[in-house]
N, C-alpha and C positions, 0 to 999 in steps of 0.2 A: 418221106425223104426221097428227093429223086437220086438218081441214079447217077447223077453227075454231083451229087455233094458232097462234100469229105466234113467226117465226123469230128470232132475237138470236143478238149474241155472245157466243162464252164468255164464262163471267166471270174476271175477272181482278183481282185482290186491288189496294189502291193502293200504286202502287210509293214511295209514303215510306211506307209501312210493313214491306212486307215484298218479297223477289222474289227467284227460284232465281237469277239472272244480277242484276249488279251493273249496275242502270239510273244513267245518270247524275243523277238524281232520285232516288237512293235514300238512305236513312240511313246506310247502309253504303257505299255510294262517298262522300258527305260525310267519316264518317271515314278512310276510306283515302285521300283527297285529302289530310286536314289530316295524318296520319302523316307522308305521300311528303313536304310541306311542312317539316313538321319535321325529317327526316332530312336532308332534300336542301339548304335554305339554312344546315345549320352543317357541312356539308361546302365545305372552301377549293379543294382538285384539282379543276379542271373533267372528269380523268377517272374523280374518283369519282362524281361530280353525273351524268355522262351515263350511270355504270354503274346509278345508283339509280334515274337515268329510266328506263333499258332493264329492269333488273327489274321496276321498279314496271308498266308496258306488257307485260311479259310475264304477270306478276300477276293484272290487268284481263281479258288475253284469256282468260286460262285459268279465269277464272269466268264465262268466254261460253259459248266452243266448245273444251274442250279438247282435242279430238279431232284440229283443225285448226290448231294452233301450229305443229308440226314443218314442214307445209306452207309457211307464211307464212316462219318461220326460214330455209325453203329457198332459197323466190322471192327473201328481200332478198337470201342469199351469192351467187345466180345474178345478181340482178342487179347487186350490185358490183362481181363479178369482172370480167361482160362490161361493164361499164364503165368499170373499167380498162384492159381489152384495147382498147374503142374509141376511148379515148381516148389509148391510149401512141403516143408523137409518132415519127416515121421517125427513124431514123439517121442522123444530118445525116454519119455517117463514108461517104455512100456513097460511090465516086466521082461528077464529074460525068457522063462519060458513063452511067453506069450509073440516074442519075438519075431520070428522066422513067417509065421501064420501071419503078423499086421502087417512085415514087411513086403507077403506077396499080395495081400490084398492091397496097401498103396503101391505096389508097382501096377499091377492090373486098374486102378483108378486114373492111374497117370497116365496109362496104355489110351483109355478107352476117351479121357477128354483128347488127347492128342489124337484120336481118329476122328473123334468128333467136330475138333477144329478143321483138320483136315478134309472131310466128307463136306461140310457147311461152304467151306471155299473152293471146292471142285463145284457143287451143286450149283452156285451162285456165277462160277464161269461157265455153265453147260445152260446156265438159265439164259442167261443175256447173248452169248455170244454162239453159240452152240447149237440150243433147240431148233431154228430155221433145219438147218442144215441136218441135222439129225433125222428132224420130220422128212422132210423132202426125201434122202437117200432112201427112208424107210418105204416112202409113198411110193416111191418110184422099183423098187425090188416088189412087195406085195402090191402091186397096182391099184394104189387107194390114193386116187383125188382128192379126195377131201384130206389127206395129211396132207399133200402140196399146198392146198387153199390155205387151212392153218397156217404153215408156214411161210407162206408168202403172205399173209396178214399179220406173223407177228416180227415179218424180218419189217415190212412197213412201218408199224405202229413204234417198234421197242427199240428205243437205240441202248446200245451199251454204253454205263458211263466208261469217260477217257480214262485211260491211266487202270483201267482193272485190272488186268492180265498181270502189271509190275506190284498194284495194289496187291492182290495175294499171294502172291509169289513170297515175297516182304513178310505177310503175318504166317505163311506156312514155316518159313525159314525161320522166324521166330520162336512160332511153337516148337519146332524141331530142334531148332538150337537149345530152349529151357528143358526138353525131356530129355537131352544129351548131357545135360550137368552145367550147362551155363545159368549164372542167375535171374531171373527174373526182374527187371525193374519197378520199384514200389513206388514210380513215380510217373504218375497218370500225365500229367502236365509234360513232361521231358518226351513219355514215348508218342503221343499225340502231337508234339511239334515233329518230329522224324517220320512217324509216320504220312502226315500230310504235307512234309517237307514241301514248298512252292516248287521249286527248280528241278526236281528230280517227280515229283508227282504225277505228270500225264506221259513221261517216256524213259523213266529211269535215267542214271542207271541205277538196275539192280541192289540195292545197299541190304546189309543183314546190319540188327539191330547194333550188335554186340562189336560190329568193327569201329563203327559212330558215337561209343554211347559214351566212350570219355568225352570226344568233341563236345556232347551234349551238357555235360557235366562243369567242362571248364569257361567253352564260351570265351576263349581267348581271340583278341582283335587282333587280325591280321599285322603283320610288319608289310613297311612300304613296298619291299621285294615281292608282296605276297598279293599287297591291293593291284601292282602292274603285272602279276602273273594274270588277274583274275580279270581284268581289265584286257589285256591282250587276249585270252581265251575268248572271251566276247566277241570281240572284233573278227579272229578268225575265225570263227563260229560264222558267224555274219557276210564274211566271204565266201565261206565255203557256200552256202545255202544258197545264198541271194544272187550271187554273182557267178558261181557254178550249177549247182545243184538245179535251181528252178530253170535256170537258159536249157542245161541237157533235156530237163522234164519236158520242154516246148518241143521237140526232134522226137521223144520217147513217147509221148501220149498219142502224137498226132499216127506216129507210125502205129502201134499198137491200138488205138483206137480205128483203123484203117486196116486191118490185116486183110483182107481179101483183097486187097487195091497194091498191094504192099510188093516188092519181087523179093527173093532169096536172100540177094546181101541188103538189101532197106530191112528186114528180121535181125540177119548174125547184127549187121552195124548198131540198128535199136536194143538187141540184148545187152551187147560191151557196154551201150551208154548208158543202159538203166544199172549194170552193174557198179557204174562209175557214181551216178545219180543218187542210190541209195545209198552207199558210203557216205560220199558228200554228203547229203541230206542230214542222214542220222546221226557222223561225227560231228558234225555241225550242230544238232541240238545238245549234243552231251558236251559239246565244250561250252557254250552260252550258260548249259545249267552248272556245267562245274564251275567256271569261272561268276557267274551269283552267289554259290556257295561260297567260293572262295573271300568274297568280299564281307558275306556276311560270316566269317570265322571258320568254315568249313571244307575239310577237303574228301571230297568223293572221289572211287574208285575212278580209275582209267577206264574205258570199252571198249578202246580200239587200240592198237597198235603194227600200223602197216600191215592190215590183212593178208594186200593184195600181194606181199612180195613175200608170203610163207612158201616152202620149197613141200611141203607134204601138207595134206586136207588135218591131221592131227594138230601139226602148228597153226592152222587156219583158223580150228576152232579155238585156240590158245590166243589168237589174234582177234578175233570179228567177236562183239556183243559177249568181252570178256567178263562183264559179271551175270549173262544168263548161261554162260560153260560153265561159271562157278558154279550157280545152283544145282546146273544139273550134274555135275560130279558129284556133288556133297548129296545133295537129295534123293534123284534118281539112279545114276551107274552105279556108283558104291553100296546101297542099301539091295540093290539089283547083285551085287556080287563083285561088282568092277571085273577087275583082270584076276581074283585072287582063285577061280577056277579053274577050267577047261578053255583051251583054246578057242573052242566053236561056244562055249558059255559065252565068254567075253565077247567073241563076235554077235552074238544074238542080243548081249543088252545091250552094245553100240547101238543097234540097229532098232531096238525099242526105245532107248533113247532119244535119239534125234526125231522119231516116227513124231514122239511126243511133242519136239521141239517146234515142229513143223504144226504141227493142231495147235498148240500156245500159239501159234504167230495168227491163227485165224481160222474160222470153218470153210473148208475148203479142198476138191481133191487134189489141188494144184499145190496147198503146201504142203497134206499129206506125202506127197510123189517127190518133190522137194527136201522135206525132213526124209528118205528112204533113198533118196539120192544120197545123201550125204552119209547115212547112218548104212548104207552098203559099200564108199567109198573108204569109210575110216574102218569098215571091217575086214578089205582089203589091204588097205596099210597094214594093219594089223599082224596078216597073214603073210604078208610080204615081209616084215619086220622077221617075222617067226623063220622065214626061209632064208633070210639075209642071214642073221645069227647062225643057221646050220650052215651055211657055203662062204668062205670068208670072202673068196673072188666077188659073188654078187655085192656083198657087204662092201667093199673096198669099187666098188662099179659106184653103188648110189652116193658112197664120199667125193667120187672123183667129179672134176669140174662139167663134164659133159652129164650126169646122172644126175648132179642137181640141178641141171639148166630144164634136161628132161623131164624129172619129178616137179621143179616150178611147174612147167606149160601141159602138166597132167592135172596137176591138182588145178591147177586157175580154168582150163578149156572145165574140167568139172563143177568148178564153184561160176564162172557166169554160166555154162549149162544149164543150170539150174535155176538161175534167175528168172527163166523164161517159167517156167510153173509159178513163181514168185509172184512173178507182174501178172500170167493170167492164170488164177486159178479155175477158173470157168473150163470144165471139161471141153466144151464146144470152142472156146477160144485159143485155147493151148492145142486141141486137136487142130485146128485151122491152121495154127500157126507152123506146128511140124509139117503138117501134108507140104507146105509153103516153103521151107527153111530149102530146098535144093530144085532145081532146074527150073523154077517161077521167075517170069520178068515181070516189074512194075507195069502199073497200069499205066497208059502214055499220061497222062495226067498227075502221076503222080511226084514225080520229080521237079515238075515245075510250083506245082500247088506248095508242097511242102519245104524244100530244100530250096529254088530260089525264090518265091514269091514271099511264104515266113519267114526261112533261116538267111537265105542271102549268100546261101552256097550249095555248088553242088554236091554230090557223094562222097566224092574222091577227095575234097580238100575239106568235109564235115572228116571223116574219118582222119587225115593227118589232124586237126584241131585234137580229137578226141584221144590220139597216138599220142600226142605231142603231151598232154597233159596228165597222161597215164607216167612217159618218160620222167616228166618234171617233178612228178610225185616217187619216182624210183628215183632219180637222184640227188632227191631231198632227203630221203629215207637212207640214201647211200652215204651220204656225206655224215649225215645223223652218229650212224651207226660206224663207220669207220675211221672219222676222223673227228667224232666226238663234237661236233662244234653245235654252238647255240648261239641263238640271238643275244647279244647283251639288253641293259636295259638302257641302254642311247637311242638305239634301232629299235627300239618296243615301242618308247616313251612317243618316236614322231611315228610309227606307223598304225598306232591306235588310232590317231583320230582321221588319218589317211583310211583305213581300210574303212572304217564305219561310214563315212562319208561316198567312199564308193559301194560302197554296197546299198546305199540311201540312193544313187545317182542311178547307177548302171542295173538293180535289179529289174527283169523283165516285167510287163506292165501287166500278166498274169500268173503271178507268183502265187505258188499253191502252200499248203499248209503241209507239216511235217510227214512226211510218211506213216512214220510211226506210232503217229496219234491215231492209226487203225485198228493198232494190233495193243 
């Protein structure tokens, strides 16, 4: 590559028009949606309905990864069965004496499948997504080439299937839930449609069995109010992605794929917009998958709710990827101790917490330093809370209009600070990018290549676009929440087929696939 070339992404065709794997934005999942619909609500047996769900989900995967079905078919029989086992109830025939002695032997049985479960679905994330990166670090501390070679042969060779990381997550929470007293489903057919649920299978959200499993059970059809909730959800799903999302990613990729070409504010400006990018992006798959749910009878969790306008990094995570904050309070903080310790206790499993949060997203130091951003920033809330409560003055500071404006633009300069680890996890790329972030001017080349010859603007008026749309989302969020208003369904009914229709017209003619189909 010479020296005058600027680096990009492949390119990649717009997924409403064409794509090898059925994007949920594709013309061809639209009609394999509208099929499954048609097939599925003039079926009456709710065990035909779930077999048509489970096909139609097996379908979906196998125009992903079909390589990796058999896999997945394996984990959900595995993890049925041992949740049957963990949850079959003792022999109330024991005798009384005999009692006390069978009752700790089945608790120690029930102990030891639930680590078993547990252990099998860590091992199987450190296999696929992990070992590179494990090897490597090790290679590189004990100075042994040959683990680098290993793993730079099997980060080539082994790709991870989609959707794993949410995949176990899902049967840990399972088993977890059955050894905590919830019942186990003795129905193969119902938990095997859920678990390979179509819409929610390659990027959540997050679902635990036992919030869904009446859904599963009633399989009631949506009312009209419900088919145009699920139907609007689509379409802004569809804008956000197509129409925001992938335009930002064109400004985001070329800058960050370009970093040594790049000046100080071309860095902060590509941070804000990747922070804006992944939002979009990602609420943008989770409404297309709820709103399919929705039509086929189902209602999935929320995952976002206005991240970006949380006043503290605690509300943040109560906001952003809110059913993987569920898991990890239920799973990890709480079984870690929660808050129910020592001050400096709870501040250290924050901070093991999120450490974790951040390796779930990917092998990498960059999310590592990322998940310890965040998990040192909520352990200073923390701390700050604990001092607020002893001084009422401070206390009555951070209420006051000025201390929440300040607490917003601490926690948010923290949450996109850290995006930048996010985007580059690459030690070497994140270290480039810091030396970079203050007194570097772009390369004379580089304002024109990127900003007018691509985007068709310069710096100063990408940045107002990018202000301007950050605003529009604060006071959408503002009007939401203070004067309560919602779209009726007059204004849904014509802007369903308006927004789909732009989003079909105006998506950039290099629209990339979801983010989070990485992690």
């Amino acid at each position: 590559m010479g020296a005058g070339a600027f680096r990009g992404s492949p390119s990649i065709q717009n997924p409403l028009v064409t794509q090898a794997a059925m994007s949920l934005l594709s013309i061809t999942y639209g009609i394999f949606l509208l099929s499954i619909l048609g097939i599925y609500w003039t079926r009456e047996e709710r065990s035909l309905r779930l077999g048509i769900l489970l096909i139609a989900s097996i379908v979906f995967y196998l125009s992903q990864q079909l390589q990796y079905l058999p896999l997945l078919l394996a984990i959900t029989l595995a993890t049925f069965y041992m949740g049957l086992a963990i949850g079959a109830p003792l022999d109330w025939r024991i005798p009384d004496e005999k009692w006390q002695a069978a009752q700790e032997a089945w608790n120690q049985r029930r102990s030891r499948l639930l680590w078993v479960g547990i252990i099998l679905n860590i091992l199987l994330l450190l296999g696929f997504k992990y070992l590179p990166f494990l090897l490597s670090s090790v290679g590189v501390i004990a100075q042994a080439p040959a683990l680098q070679t290993s793993a730079d042969w099997i980060d080539e060779q082994v790709i991870a299937p989609l959707g794993l990381s949410y995949f176990m997550f899902e049967c840990m929470a399972y088993l977890i839930d059955v050894y905590r007293g919830a019942p186990a489903t003795p129905n193969l057919l119902q938990f095997s449609s859920f678990k390979l649920f179509f819409p929610k299978i390659l990027s959540g959200p997050i679902v635990r069995f036992h919030q869904v499993e009446q859904q599963f059970q009633t399989l009631i059809a949506p009312r009209m109010d419900q088919v145009l909730d699920g139907l609007w959800l689509i379409a802004w799903g569809a804008m956000k992605k197509l129409l925001l999302a992938d335009h930002i990613a064109t400004f985001v990729n070329l800058s960050f794929d370009n970093i040594e070409r790049a000046g100080s504010g071309d860095l902060w400006l590509a941070t804000f917009a990747y922070g804006l990018q992944l939002y979009l992006d990602f609420s943008g798959y989770v409404d297309v998958a709820r709103g399919s749910a929705t039509l086929l009878g189902f209602e999935l969790p929320r995952n976002f709710d206005a991240p970006y306008f949380a006043s503290s990094i605690a509300d943040f995570w109560r906001r952003w990827h809110m059913t993987l904050g569920d898991w990890l309070r239920n799973y990890l903080y709480f079984p870690l101790g929660g808050s129910r310790k020592s001050l400096a206790r709870t501040c250290l499993n924050l901070v093991i917490v999120m450490a974790i949060a951040g390796i779930w997203h990917d092998a990498g130091w960059g999310f590592i330093i990322w998940g310890l951003i965040h998990g040192v920033a909520l352990a200073l809330h923390r701390l700050t809370d604990a001092q607020s409560n002893a001084m009422p003055k401070l206390q009555d500071f951070w209420r006051s209009p000025l201390g929440v404006v300040l607490s917003w633009l601490i926690t948010q300069f923290t949450v996109f600070g850290a995006w930048l680890f996010f985007r580059l996890p690459n030690p070497q790329d994140f270290g480039l990018a810091l030396q970079r972030l203050f007194g570097h001017v772009a390369d004379i080349q580089f304002g024109q290549k990127i900003y007018l010859e691509t985007l068709g603007l310069d710096r100063f008026h990408l940045a107002l676009w990018l202000l301007g749309l950050f605003g529009l989302m604060g006071a959408t969020y503002g009007i939401q929440r203070s004067l309560k208003l919602q779209l009726n369904w007059h204004f849904k009914v014509c802007l369903v087929p308006v927004f789909l229709f732009l989003a079909w017209l105006l998506a950039p003619e290099n629209s990339l696939p979801y983010i989070y189909f990485d992690f």
